[in-house]
C-alpha positions in Angstrom: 79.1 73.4 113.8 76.9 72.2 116.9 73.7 71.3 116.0 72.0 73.9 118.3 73.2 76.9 116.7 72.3 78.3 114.1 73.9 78.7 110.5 74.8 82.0 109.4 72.2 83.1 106.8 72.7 85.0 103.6 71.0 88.7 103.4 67.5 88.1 101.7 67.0 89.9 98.5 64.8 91.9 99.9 66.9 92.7 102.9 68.3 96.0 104.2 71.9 96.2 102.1 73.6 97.7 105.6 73.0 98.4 109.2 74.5 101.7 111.0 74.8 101.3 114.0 73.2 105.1 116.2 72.0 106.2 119.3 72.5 109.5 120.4 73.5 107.9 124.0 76.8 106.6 122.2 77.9 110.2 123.4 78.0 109.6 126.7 81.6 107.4 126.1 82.9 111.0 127.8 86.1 111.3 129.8 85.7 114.6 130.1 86.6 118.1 128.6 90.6 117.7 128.3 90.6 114.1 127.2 91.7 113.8 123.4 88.8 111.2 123.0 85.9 113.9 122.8 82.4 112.7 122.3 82.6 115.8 119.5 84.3 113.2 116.7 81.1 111.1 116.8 78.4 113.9 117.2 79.6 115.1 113.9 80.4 111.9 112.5 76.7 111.2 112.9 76.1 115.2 111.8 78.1 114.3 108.4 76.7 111.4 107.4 73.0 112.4 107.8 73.9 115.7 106.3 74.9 114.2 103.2 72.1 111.7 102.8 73.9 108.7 104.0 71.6 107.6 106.7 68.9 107.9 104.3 69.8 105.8 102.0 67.4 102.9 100.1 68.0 99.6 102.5 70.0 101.7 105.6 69.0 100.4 108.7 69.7 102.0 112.0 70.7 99.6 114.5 70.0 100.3 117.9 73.0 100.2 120.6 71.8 98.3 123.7 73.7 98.2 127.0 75.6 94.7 126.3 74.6 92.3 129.5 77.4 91.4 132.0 77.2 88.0 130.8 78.0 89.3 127.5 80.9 91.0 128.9 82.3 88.4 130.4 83.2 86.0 127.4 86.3 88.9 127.0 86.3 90.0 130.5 87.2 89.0 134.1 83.9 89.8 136.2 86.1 91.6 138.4 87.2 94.0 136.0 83.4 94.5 135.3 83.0 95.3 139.1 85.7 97.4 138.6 84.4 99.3 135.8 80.9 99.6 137.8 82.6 100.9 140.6 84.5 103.3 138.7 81.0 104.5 137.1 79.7 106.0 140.6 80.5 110.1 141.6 83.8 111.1 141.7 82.5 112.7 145.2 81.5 109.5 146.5 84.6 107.4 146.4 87.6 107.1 149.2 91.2 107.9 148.2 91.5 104.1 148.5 89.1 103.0 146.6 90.1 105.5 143.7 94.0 103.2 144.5 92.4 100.3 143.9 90.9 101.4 140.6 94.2 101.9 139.5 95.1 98.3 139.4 92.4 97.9 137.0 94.0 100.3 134.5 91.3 102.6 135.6 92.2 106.3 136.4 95.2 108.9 135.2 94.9 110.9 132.1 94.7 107.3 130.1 91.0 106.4 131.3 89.9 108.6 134.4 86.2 107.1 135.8 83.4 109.2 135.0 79.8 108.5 136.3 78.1 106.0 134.3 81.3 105.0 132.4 80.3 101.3 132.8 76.6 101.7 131.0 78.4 103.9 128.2 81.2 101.7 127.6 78.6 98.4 127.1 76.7 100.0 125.4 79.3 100.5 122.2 79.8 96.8 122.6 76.2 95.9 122.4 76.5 97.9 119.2 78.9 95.8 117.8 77.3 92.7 118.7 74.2 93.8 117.8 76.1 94.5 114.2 77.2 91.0 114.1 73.6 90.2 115.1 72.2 91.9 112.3 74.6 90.3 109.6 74.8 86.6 110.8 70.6 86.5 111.0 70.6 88.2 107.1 69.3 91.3 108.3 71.7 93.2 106.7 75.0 92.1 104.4 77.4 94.5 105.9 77.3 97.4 108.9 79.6 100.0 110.6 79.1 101.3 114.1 81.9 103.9 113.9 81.4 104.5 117.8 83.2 101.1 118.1 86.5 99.8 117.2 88.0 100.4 121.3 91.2 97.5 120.7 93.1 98.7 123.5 91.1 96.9 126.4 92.6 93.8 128.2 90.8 91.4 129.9 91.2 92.6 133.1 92.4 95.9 132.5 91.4 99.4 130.9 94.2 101.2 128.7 94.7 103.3 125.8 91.2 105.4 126.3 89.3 102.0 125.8 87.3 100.4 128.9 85.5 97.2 127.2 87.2 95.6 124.0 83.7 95.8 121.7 85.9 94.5 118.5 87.5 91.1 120.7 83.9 91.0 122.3 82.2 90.9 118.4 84.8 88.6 117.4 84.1 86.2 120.2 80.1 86.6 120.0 80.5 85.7 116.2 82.5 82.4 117.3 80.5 81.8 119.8 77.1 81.4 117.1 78.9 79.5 115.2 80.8 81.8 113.0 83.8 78.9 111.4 86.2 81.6 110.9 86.7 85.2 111.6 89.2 87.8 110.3 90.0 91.1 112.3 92.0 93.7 110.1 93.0 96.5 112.3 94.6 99.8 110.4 94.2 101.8 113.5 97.7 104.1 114.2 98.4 102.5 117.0 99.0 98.4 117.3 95.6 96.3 118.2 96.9 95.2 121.2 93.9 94.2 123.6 92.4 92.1 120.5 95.5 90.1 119.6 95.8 89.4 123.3 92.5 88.4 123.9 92.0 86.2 120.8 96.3 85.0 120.9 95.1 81.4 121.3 92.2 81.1 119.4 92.5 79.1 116.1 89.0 80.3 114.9 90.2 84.2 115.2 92.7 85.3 113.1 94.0 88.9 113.8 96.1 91.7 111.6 97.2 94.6 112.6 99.1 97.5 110.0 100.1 100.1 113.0 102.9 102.6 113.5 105.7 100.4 115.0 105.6 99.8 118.6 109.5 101.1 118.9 108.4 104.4 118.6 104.4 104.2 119.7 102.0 103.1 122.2 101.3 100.4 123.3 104.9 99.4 122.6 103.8 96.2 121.0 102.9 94.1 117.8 105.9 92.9 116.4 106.3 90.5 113.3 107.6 87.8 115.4 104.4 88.0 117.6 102.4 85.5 115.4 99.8 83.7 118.3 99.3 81.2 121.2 100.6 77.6 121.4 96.9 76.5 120.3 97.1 79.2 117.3 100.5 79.6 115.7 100.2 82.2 113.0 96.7 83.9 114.1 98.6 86.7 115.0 99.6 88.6 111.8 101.8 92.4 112.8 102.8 94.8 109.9 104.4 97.4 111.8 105.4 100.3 109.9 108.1 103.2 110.2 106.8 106.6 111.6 106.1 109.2 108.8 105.0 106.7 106.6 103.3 108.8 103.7 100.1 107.8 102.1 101.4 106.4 99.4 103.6 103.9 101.1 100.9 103.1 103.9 98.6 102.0 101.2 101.2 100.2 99.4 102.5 97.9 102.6 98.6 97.6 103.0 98.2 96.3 99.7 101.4 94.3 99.9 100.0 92.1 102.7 96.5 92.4 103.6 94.9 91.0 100.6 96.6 87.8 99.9 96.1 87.1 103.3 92.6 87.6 103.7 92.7 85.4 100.2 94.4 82.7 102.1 92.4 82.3 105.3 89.1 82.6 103.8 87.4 84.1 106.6 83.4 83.4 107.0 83.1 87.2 108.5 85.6 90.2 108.5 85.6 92.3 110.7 87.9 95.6 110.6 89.3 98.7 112.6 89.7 102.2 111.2 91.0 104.4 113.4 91.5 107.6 111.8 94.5 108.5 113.8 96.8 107.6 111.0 96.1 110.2 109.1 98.8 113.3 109.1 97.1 115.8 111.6 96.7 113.2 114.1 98.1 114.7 117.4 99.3 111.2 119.1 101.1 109.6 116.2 103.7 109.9 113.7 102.3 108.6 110.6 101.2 111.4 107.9 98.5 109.6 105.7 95.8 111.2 103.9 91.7 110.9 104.0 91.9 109.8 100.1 94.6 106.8 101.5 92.0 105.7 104.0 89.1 105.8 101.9 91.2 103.4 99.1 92.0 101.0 102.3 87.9 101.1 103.3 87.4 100.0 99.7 89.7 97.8 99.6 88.3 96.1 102.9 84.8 96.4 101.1 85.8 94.6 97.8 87.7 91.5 99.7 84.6 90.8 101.8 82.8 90.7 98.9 84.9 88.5 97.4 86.0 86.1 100.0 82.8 85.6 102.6 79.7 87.0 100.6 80.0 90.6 102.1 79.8 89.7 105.6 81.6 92.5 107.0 81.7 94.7 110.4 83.8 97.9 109.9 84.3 99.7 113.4 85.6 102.7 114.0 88.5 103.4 116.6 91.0 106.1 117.5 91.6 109.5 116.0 92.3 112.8 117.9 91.9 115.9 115.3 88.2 115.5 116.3 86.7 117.9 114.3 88.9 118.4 111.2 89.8 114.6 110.3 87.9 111.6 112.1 84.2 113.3 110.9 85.5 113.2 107.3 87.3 110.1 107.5 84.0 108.2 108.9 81.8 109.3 106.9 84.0 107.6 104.1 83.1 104.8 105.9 79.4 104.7 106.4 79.1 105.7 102.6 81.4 102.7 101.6 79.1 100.1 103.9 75.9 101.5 103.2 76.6 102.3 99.5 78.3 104.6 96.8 81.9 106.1 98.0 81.8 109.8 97.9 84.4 111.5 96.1 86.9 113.0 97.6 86.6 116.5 96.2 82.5 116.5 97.2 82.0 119.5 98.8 81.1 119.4 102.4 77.3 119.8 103.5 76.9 123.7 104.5 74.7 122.0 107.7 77.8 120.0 108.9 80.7 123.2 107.9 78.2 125.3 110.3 78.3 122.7 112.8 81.7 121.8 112.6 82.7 125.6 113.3 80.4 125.7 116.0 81.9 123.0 117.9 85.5 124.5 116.9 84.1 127.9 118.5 83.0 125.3 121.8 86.4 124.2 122.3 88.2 127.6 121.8 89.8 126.5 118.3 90.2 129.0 115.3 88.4 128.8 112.4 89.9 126.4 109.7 88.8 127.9 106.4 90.1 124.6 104.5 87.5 122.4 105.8 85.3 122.0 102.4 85.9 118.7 100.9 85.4 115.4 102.1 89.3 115.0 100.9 92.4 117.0 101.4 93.1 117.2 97.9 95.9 114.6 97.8 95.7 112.0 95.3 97.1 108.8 95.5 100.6 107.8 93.6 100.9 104.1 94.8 103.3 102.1 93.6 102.4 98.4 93.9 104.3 95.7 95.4 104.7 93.6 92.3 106.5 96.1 90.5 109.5 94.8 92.8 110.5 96.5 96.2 113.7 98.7 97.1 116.1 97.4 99.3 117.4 100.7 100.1 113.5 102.0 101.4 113.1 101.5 105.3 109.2 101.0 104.7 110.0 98.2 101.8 112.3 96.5 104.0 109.4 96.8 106.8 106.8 94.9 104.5 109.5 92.4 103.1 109.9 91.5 106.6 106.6 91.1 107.4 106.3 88.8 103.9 109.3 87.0 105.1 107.9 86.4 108.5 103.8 85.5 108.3 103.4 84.1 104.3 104.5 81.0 104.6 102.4 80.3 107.5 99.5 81.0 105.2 101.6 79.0 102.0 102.2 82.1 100.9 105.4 82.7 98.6 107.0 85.7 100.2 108.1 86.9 96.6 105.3 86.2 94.3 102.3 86.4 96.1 
């Protein structure tokens, strides 16, 4: 580590236990009223968690979301794609036909990420969230923090794509290296493949990425494959577990378990950092897969208990995708915040009457029915998991997708595909 920057420090004993990370202004990430990604998922996110006393727990701390600089920007992306983004941000009214062609080069425009005014001041500040997470953790502020507003993978370098404008996870990532960080881990279990992250980290030694996603055959962004395993300066960084559509709970938390672990074991990451898009989960409108909130929350513990026991705790849980804004990704985050601030709630808690009234209230905004199920953090499936070391069915298409991946990425890691 150069001498000039500073060691990571451990959280104090009298130190906050989490950070969250909150502002209100988070809301204004906004593409607009027909746009699957509506600011609604983290208004009652926020709603939830405060609702049930999770924001006001002993040794919370609210971290603060600042607008990330463009210097800040720029260690992930091209300063022309930040003009890009800035010119994008400006009225709607005041831009030519051609310059609303040129934005399209940039990824920027279409049902996938149409400008809005101010987009570039909304979408940096969600990164300065995230690095202000990672600022928080590395300085011993706090041990672990979430900013669920986060977790945008889809962002390239020089382009915009899959609803995401700047990369905050690839960006925290970086920042972390950057500060001396010796080794980061990014575990992504976001529906759809962390493209924009693997990319922009694919030759970094120092990063090593994971994605568990809906196979790219059959989803966007058409990518992350098992043989897609890093750069030329980074063989084996790049770790895929794509999985067959309608994988059920039960089987996405067994090929989770049946990878993720022993390789977090074996690269011993200083700092994890992980995705949890909620879209995985079975009412998801853009995906295939039909997983449950009780299947996420076991994966969010499971994240929790190997950064306990592999870097002291220092973890960054983002959020990410998920499109059945009201009934699932509010639910499915708060899971989260309780797990990094604390307790797990249980999955047959009943739902806070403030966030049912408020939840029906934004369902009456958008023009939806009433859903007279939503009154447990849970949807009343429990989990029947069969592990992998009880052996694995050749017969199964998820099996032989995990088998492959074991095949593939373990010995990289001197892993024994069929023991560890």
């Amino acid at each position: 580590m150069p001498a000039d920057v500073p060691a990571p420090q451990p959280a104090r004993p009298d130190a906050p236990a989490a950070g969250v990370v909150w502002e209100d202004a988070l809301c204004e990430y906004d593409f607009g009223p027909f746009h699957p990604m509506a600011p609604i998922r983290l208004e009652l996110t926020h709603a939830l968690a405060r609702s049930a006393g999770l924001l006001e727990r002993p040794g919370v701390e609210i971290l603060a979301a600042p607008v990330a600089s463009d210097a800040q920007l720029a260690r992930v992306h091209d300063p022309e794609y930040i003009a890009a983004v800035k010119q994008a941000s400006r009225p709607l009214e005041e831009m030519s036909a051609q310059e609303l062609d040129q934005l399209i080069g940039f990824g920027l425009g279409g049902d996938d990420v149409p400008p809005f005014r101010g987009m570039h001041t909304a979408s940096a500040r969600i990164v300065g969230g995230s690095l202000a997470a990672i600022e928080a953790i590395r300085s011993g502020r706090v041990r672990r923090a979430v900013n669920f507003a986060g977790g945008l993978h889809h962002a390239k370098p020089g382009t915009a794509s899959g609803f995401c404008v700047y990369n905050d996870a690839a960006l925290a990532v970086r920042h972390a290296l950057d500060a001396g960080e010796e080794r980061v881990m990014y575990v992504d279990v976001d529906v759809h493949h962390g493209d924009g992250v693997e990319r922009t980290l694919w030759d970094e030694p120092r990063a090593i990425t994971l994605s568990v996603h809906e196979t790219g055959e059959r989803l966007f962004p058409g990518t992350g494959f098992v043989q897609d395993s890093g750069g030329p300066a980074a063989p084996g960084t790049a770790i895929n577990v794509p999985l067959p559509s309608r994988t059920g709970a039960d089987g996405w938390v067994r090929a989770i378990r049946a990878t993720v672990p022993a390789l977090v074991r074996a690269v011993r990451p200083t700092l994890l950092v992980t995705q949890h898009g909620a879209d995985s989960h079975r009412l998801d409108p853009l995906a295939d897969l039909a997983v449950s909130l009780e299947a996420q929350r076991e994966v969010m513990l499971l994240m929790r208990e190997l950064a306990d026991e592999v870097c002291d705790g220092r973890w960054l849980a983002l959020g990410g995708g998920g499109y059945a804004v009201i009934d699932v990704v509010p639910r499915s985050w708060a899971h989260l915040v309780a797990i990094v601030t604390g307790d797990p709630l249980e999955s047959t808690a009943p739902l806070p009457q403030e966030f049912i009234a408020a939840a029906e209230a934004a369902r009456e905004s958008h023009g939806l029915s009433p859903e007279p199920g939503l009154v447990t953090f849970g949807d009343g499936r429990p989990l029947e998991v069969r592990d992998w070391e009880r052996g694995y069915d050749p017969e199964d298409e998820l099996d032989r997708a995990v088998q492959a991946v074991r095949r593939g990425v373990f010995p990289d890691w001197g892993l024994d595909p069929f023991l560890d």
